[in-house]
PAZAPA-4460 file (N, C-alpha, C; in steps of 0.05 Angstrom, whole numbers, plus 32768, in hexadecimal, padded with zeros to 4 digits):
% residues 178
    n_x    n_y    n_z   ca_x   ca_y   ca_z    c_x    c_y    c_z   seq   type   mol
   88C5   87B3   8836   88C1   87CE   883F   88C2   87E1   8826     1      X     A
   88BD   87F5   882C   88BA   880B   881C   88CF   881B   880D     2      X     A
   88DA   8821   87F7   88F6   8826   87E6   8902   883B   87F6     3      X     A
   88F8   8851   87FE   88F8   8865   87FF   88F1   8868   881F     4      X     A
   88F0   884D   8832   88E3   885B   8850   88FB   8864   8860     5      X     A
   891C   885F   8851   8934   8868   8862   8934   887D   8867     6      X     A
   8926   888F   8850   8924   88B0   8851   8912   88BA   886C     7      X     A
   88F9   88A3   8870   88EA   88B0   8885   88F5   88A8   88A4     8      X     A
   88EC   88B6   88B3   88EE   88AF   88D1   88D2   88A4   88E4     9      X     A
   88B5   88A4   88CB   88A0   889B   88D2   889C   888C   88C6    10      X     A
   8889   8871   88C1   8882   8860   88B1   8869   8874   88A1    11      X     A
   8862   8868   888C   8846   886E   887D   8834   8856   887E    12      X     A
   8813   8852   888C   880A   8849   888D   87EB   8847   8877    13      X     A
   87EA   883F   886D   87D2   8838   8855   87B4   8828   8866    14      X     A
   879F   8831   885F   878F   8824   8871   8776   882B   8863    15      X     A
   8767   8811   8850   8760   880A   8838   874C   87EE   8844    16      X     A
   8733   87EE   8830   8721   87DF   8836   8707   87E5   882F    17      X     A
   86EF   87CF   882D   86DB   87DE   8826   86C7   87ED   8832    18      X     A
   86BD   880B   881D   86AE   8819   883B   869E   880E   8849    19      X     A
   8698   8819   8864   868F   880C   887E   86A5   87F1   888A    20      X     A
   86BD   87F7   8882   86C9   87EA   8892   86D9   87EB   88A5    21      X     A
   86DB   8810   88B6   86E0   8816   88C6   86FC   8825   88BC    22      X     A
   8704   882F   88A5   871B   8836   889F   871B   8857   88AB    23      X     A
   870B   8869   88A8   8711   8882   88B2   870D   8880   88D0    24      X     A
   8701   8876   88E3   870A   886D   8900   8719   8861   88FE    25      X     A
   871C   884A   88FC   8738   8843   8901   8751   8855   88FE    26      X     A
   8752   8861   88F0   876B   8876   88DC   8767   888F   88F4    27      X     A
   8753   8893   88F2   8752   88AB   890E   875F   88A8   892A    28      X     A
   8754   8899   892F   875D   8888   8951   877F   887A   894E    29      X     A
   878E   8878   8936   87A8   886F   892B   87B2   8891   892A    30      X     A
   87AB   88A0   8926   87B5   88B5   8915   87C1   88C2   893D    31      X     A
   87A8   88C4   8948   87A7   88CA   8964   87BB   88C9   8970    32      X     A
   87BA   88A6   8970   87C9   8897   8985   87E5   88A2   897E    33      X     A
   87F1   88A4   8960   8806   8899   8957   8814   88BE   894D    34      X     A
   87FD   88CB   8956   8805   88EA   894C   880D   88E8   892B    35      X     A
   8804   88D9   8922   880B   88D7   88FB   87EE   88E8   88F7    36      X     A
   87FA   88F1   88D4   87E3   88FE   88CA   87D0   88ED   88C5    37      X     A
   87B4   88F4   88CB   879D   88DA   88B4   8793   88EB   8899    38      X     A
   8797   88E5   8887   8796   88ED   886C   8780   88D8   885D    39      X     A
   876B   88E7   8866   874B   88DD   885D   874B   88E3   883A    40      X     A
   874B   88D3   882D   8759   88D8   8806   8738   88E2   8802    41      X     A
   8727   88D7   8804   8705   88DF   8805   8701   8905   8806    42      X     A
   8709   8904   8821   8707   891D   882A   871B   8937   8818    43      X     A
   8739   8925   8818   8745   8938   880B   8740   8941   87ED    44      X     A
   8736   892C   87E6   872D   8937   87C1   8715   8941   87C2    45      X     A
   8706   8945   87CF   86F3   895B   87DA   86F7   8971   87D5    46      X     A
   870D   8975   87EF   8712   8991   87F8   872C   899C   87E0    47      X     A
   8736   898D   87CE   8753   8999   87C1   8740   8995   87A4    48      X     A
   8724   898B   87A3   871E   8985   8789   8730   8973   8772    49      X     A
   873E   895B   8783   8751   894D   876D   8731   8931   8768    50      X     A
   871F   893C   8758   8711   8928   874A   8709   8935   872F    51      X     A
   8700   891C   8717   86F9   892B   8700   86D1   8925   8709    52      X     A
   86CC   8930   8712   86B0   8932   871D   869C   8917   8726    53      X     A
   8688   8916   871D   8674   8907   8731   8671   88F0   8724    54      X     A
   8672   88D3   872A   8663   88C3   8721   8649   88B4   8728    55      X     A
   8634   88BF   871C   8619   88C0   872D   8616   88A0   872C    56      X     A
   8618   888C   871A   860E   8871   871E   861B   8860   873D    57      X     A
   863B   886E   873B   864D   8867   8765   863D   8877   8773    58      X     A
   863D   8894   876F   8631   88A8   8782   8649   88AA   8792    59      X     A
   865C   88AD   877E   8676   88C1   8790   8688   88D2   8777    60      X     A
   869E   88D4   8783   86AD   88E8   876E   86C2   88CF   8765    61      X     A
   86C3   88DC   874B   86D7   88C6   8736   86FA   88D4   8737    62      X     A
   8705   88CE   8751   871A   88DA   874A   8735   88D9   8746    63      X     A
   8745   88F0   8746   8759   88F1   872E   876D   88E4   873B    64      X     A
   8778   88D5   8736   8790   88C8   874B   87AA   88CB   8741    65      X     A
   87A9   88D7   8729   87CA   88EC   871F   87C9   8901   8734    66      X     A
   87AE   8915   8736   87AE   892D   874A   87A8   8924   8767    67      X     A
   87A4   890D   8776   87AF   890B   878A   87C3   88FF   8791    68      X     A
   87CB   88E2   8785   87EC   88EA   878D   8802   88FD   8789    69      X     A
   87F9   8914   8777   8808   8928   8774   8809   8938   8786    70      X     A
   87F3   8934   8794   87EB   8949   87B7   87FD   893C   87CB    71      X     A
   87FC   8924   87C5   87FF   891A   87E3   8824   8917   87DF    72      X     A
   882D   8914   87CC   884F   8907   87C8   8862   891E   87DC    73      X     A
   885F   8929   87DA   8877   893C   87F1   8873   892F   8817    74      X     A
   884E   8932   8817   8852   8929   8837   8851   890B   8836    75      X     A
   8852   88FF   882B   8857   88E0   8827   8873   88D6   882B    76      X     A
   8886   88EC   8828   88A8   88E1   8827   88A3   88EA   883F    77      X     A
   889B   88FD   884B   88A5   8902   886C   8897   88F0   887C    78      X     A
   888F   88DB   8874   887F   88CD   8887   886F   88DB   8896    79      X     A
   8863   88BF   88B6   884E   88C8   88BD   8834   88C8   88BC    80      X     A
   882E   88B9   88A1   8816   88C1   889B   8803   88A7   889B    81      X     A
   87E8   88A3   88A3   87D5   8897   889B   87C1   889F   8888    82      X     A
   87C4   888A   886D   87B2   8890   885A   8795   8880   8858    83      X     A
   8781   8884   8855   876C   887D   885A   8757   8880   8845    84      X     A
   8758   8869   8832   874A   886A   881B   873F   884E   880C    85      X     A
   8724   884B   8801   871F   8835   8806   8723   8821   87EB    86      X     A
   873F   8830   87D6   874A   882B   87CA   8770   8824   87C7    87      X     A
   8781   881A   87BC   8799   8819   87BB   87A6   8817   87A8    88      X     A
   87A2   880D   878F   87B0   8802   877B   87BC   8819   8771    89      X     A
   87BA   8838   8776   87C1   8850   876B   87D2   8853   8776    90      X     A
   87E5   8856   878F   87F3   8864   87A5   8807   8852   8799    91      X     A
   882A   886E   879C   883F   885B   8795   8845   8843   87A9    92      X     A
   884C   882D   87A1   8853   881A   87B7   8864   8821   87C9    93      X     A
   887A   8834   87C0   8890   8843   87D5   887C   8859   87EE    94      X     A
   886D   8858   87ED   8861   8870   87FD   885A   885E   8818    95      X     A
   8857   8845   8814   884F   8831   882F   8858   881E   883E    96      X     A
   885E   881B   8854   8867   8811   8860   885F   87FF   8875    97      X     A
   883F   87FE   8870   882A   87E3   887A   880F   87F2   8875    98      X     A
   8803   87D6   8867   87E8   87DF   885D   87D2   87CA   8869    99      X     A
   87C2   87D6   8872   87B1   87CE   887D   8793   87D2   8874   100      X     A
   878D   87B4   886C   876C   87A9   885A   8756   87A7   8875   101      X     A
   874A   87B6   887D   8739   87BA   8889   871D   879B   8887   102      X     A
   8719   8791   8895   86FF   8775   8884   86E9   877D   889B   103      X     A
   86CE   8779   8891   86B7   8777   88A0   86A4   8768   8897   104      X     A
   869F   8756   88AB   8687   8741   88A2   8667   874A   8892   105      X     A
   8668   873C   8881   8654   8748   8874   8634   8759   8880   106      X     A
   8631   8748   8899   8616   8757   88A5   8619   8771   88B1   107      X     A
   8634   876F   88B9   8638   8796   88CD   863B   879D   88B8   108      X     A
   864C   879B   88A0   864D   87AF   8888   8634   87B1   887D   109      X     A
   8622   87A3   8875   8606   87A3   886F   8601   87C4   8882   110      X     A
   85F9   87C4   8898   85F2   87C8   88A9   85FF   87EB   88AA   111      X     A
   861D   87E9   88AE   8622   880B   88AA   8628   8811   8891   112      X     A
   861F   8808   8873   861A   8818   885E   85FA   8822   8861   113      X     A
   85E9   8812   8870   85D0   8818   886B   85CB   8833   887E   114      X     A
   85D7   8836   8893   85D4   884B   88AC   85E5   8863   8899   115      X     A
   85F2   8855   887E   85FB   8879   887A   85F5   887E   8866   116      X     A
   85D3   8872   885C   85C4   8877   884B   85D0   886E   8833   117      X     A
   85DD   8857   8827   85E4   884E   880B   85D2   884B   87FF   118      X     A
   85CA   884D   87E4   85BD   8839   87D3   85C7   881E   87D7   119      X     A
   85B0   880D   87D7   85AF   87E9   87D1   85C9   87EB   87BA   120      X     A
   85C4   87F1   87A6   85D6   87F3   878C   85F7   87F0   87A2   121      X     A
   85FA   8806   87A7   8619   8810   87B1   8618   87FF   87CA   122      X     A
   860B   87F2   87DA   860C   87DB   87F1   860B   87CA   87DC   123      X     A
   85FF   87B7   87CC   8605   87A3   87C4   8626   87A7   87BE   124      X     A
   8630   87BC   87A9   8649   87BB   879D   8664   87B4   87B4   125      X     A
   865B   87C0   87CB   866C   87C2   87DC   866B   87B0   87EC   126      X     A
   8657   879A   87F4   8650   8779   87FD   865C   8771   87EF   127      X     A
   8660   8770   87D4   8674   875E   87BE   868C   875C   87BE   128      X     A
   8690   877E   87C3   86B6   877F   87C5   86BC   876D   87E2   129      X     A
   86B6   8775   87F4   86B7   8769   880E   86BA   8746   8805   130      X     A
   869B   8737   8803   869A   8716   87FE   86B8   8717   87EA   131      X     A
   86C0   8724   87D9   86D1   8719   87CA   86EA   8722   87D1   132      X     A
   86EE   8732   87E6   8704   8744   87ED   8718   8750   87D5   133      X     A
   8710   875D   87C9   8715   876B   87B5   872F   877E   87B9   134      X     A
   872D   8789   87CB   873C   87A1   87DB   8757   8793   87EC   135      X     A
   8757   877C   87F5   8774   8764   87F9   877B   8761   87E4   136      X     A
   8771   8753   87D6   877B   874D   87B8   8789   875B   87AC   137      X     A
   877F   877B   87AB   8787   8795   87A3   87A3   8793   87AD   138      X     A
   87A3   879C   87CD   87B8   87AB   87DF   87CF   878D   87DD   139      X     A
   87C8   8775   87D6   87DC   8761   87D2   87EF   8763   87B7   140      X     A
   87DF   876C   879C   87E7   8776   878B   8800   878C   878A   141      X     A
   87F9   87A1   8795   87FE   87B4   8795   8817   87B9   87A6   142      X     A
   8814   87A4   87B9   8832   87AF   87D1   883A   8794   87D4   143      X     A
   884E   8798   87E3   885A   877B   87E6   8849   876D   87F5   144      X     A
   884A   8758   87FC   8833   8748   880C   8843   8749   8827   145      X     A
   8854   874C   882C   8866   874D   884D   8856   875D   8856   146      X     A
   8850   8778   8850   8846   8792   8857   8829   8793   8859   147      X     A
   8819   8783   8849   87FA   877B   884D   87E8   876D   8860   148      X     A
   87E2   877C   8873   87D5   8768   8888   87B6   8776   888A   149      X     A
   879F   8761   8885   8781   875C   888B   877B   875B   88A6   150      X     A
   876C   876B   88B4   875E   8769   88CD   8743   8771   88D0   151      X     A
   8732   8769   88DC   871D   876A   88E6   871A   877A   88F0   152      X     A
   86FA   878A   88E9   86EB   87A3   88F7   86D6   8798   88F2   153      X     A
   86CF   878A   8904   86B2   8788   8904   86A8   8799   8919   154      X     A
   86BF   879F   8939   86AA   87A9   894E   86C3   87CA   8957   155      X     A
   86B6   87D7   896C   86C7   87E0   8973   86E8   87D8   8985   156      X     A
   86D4   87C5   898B   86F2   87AE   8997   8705   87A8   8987   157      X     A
   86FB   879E   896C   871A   879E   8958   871D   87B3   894F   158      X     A
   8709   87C8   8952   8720   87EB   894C   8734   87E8   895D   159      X     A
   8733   87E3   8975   873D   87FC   8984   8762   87DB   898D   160      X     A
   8752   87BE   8980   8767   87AE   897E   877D   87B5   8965   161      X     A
   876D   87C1   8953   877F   87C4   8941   878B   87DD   8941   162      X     A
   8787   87F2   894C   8790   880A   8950   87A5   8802   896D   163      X     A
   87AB   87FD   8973   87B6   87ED   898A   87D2   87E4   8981   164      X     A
   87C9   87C5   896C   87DF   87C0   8965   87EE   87D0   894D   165      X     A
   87E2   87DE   8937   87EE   87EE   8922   8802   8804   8936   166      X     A
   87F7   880F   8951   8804   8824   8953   8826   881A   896B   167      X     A
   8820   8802   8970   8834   87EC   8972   8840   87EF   8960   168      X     A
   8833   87E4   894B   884B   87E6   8932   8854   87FC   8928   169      X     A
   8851   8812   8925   8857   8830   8924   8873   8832   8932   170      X     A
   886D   882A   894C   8888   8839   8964   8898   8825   895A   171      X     A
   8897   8811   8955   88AF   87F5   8951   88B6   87FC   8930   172      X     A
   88A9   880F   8923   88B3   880D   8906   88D4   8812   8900   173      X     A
   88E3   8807   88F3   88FC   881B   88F5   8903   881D   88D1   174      X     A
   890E   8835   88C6   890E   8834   88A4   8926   8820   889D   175      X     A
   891A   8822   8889   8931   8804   887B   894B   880E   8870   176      X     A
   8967   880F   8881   8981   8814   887F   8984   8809   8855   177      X     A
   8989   8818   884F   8993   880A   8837   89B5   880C   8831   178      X     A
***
């Protein structure tokens, strides 16, 4: 568990994978269920401008991950929160308290990068991370492996299975007495 989860009275949930793999629904329909914040990292360095600008060859923003964990560290100790980003290796390990690798079979991911208009380029890149699971590897790295669990979004049936059981695990969370 998490160094620092005695302080909270909510768990912190991480919810990481590659895009089109259902991470901002899922995180929505969790955030709902479970009344936790969903903290879209995409959206928020948008709107707070924590990026050092554009990288046209990704076709997204390159950003600053000193100036967003520096945003997010105060509501992170109060728990509560679902983070939803299709990266991890940046976030302190103390900030989580189960992380969740989002996986989708390669044809539906095919399938909703193309409906949200990708370049081939940025669908190939992101077919690769997926075949190689790049993003487990990552979130196994990074946190303890107790706390790391892979699930399936291929349909809406394993949204609404895995939003189901995460928010199970939510009410049963309790902080770690030190």
């Amino acid at each position: 568990m998490a160094q620092d989860s005695n302080k909270r009275t909510k768990p912190n949930i991480l919810i990481t994978g590659t895009p089109g793999t259902g991470k901002t629904t899922t995180s929505s329909a969790l955030a709902e269920a479970t009344q936790f914040l969903h903290i879209n990292i995409g959206d928020l360095v948008k709107e707070k401008n924590l990026h050092d600008g554009w990288d046209d060859q990704l076709d997204c923003h390159v950003i600053n991950e000193d100036l967003v964990c520096d945003e997010l560290e105060d509501i992170m100790e109060e728990g509560g929160n679902i983070v939803d980003y299709h990266g991890c290796d940046f976030f302190p390990e103390r900030w989580f308290d189960y992380v969740v690798v989002l996986q989708t079979d390669n044809p539906i991911l095919y399938d909703r990068l193309s409906k949200r208009g990708y370049s081939e380029n940025k669908i190939t890149n992101n077919i690769e991370c997926e075949i190689f699971q790049i993003l487990l590897e990552e979130a196994k790295e990074s946190y303890k492996e107790d706390i790391v669990v892979a699930l399936r979004s291929d349909s809406v049936e394993d949204i609404s299975r895995n939003v189901a059981t995460l928010t199970n695990w939510a009410r049963s969370w309790q902080p770690v007495v030190l």
